[in-house]
C-alpha positions as CSV (number, residue, x, y, z in Angstrom):
1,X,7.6,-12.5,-52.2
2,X,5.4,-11.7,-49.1
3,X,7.1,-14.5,-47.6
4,X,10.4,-12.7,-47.7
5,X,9.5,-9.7,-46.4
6,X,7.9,-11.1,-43.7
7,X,11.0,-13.0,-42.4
8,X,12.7,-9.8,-43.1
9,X,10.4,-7.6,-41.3
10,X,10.7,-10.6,-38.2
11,X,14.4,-10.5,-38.4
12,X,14.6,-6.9,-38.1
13,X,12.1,-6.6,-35.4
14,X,13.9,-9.8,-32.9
15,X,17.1,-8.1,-33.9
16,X,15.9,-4.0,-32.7
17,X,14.5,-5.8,-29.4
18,X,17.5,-7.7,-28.5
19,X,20.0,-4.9,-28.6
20,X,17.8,-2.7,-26.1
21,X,18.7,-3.4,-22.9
22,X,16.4,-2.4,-19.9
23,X,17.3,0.2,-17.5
24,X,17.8,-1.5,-13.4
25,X,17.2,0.8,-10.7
26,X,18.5,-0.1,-7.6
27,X,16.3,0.2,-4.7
28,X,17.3,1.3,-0.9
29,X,15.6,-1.0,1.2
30,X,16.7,0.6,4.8
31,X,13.4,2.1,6.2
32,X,13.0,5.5,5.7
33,X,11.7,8.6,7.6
34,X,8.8,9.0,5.6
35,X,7.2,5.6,6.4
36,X,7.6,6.7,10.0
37,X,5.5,9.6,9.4
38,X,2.6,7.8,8.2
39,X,1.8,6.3,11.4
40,X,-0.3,8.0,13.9
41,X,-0.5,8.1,18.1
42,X,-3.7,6.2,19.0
43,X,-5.8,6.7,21.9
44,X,-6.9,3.1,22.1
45,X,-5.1,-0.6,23.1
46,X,-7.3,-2.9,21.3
47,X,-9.5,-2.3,18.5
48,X,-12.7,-1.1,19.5
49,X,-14.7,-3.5,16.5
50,X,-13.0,-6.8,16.7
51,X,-11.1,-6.4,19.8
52,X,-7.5,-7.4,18.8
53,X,-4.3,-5.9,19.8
54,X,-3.1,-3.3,18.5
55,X,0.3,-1.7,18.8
56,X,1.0,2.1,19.9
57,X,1.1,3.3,16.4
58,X,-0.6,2.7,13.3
59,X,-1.6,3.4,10.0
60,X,-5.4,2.5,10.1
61,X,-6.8,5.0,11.8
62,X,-9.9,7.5,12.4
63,X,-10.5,10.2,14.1
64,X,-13.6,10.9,16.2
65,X,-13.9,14.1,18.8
66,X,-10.4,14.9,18.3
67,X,-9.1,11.6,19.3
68,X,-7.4,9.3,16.8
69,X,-8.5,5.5,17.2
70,X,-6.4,2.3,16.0
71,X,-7.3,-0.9,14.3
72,X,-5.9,-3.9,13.0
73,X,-7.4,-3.5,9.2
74,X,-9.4,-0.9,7.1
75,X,-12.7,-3.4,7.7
76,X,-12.9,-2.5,11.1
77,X,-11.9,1.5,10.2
78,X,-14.9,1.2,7.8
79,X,-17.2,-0.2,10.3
80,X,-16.2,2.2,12.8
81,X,-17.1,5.3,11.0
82,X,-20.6,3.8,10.4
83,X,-21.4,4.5,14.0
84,X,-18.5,5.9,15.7
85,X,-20.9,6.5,18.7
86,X,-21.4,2.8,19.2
87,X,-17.7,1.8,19.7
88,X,-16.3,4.5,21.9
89,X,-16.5,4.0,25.7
């Protein structure tokens, strides 16, 4: 008898989850303003820790004295605000 009602319980429970369907959302991949906004003038070229390149505008950055500084990852961010002193000429 347990054995029925566990097939029936199974049965129902395949049978409730098949007939829900999940919603899709469709997703607008064309950049949009606000991912402009996130980035940020810089006052540097190259990043003052590790030296790379950096573009014009980024994300990473800190501010020190008024002046907002780029770099290429948030390692270099972190190790800048350690000793900001050290880093800016």
């Amino acid at each position: 008898m347990k054995y029925i009602f566990s097939v029936a319980f199974v049965a129902i429970s395949i049978l409730s989850c098949s007939q829900q369907t999940p919603e899709v959302k469709k997703v607008n991949h064309k950049k949009s303003s606000t991912t402009q906004k996130l980035t940020a003038k810089v006052v540097n070229t190259e990043d003052p820790i590790c030296h790379m390149e950096i573009p014009k505008y980024m994300k990473d950055t800190a501010v020190y004295k008024g002046k907002t500084y780029g770099f290429c990852n948030s390692m270099c961010k972190d190790e800048f605000k350690k000793n900001p002193k050290k880093y800016v000429k």
